[in-house]
C-alpha positions in Angstrom: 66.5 129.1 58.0 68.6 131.4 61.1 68.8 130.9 64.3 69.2 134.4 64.4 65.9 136.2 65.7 66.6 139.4 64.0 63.2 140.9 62.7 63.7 141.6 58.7 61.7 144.6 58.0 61.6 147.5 55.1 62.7 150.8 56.6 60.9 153.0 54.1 63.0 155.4 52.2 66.1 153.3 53.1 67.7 152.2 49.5 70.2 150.2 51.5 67.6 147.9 53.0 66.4 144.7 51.2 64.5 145.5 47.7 61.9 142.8 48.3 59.1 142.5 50.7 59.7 140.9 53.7 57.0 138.8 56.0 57.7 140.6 59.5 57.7 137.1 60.8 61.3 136.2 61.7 62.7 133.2 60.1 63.2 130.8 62.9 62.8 127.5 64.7 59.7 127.9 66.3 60.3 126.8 69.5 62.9 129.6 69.5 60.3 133.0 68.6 58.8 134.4 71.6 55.6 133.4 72.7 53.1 136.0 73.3 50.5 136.4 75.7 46.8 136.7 73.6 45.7 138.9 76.1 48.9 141.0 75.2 47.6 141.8 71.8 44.3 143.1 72.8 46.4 146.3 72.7 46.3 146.5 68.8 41.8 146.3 69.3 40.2 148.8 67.2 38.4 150.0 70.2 41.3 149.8 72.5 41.4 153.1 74.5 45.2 153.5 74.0 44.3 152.7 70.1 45.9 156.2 68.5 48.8 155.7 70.9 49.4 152.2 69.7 49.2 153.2 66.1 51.6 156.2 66.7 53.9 153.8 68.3 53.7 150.8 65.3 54.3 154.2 62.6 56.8 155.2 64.4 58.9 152.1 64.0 58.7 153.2 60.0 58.1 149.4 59.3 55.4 149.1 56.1 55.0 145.5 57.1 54.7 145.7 60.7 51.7 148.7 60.0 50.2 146.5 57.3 50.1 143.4 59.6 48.5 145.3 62.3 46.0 146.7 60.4 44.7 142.9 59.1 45.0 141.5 62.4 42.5 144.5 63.5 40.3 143.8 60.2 40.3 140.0 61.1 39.5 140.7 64.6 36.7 142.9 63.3 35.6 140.6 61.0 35.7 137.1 63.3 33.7 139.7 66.5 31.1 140.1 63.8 31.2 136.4 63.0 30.8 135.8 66.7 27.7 137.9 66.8 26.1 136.1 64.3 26.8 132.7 65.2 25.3 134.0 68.7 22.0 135.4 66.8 21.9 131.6 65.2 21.7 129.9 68.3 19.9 132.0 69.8 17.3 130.9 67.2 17.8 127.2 67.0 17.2 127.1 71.0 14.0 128.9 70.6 13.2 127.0 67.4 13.8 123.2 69.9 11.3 125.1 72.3 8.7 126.1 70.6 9.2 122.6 68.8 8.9 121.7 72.4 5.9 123.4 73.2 4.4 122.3 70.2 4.7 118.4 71.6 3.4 119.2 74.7 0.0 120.6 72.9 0.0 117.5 71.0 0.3 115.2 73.7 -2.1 117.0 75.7 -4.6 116.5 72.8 -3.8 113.3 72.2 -3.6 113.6 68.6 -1.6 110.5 67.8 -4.3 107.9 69.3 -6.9 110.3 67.5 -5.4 109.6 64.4 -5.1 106.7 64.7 -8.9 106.3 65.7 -9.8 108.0 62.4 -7.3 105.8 60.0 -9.3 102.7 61.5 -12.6 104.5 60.5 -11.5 104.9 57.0 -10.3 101.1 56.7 -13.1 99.1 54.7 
């Protein structure tokens, strides 16, 4: 582990480089890597309206990783907004489901259908 916060990248076409794939991720203490803002990274969004300016800007750095990690952290962010929806549609439904289980009670306690059960299990008794 360094103390150093140098980024190791792969400059592509660079044979003087390292020969292995590097994480972009520096190697260091993690109290000492900088701490981003989340709202900062809302700039790599897919539907970010500085988007094509963003990606011109990440190519331009000629860093395989660094475009490769942007483009999973946009397919993640795809992928859990997606998620979000549905787990919105399912409660959505599970509240209407408890209401209408709701109403349902309130029908049945307005007919009194317990106590008339009851009433008819006596009849049946011998």
């Amino acid at each position: 582990m360094t103390y150093d916060p140098f980024v190791l990248a792969i400059i592509q076409d660079n044979p003087y480089l390292y020969g292995q794939a590097l994480h972009i991720m520096p190697r260091t203490m993690t109290e000492r890597h900088p701490q981003y803002d989340p709202s900062d990274l809302l700039m790599f969004k897919t539907y970010n309206p500085h988007c094509v300016e963003t990606d011109a800007l990440v190519h331009s750095l000629e860093d395989e990783l660094a475009i490769a990690e942007v483009h999973c952290w946009r397919k993640l962010m795809t992928e859990r907004a997606k998620l979000e929806h549905d787990m919105q549609r399912v409660l959505q439904s599970v509240h209407d489901a408890g209401m209408e289980q709701e109403r349902i009670q309130i029908r049945m306690e307005s007919a009194n259908l317990l106590a008339r059960l009851e009433f008819a299990r006596q009849l049946r008794r011998p």
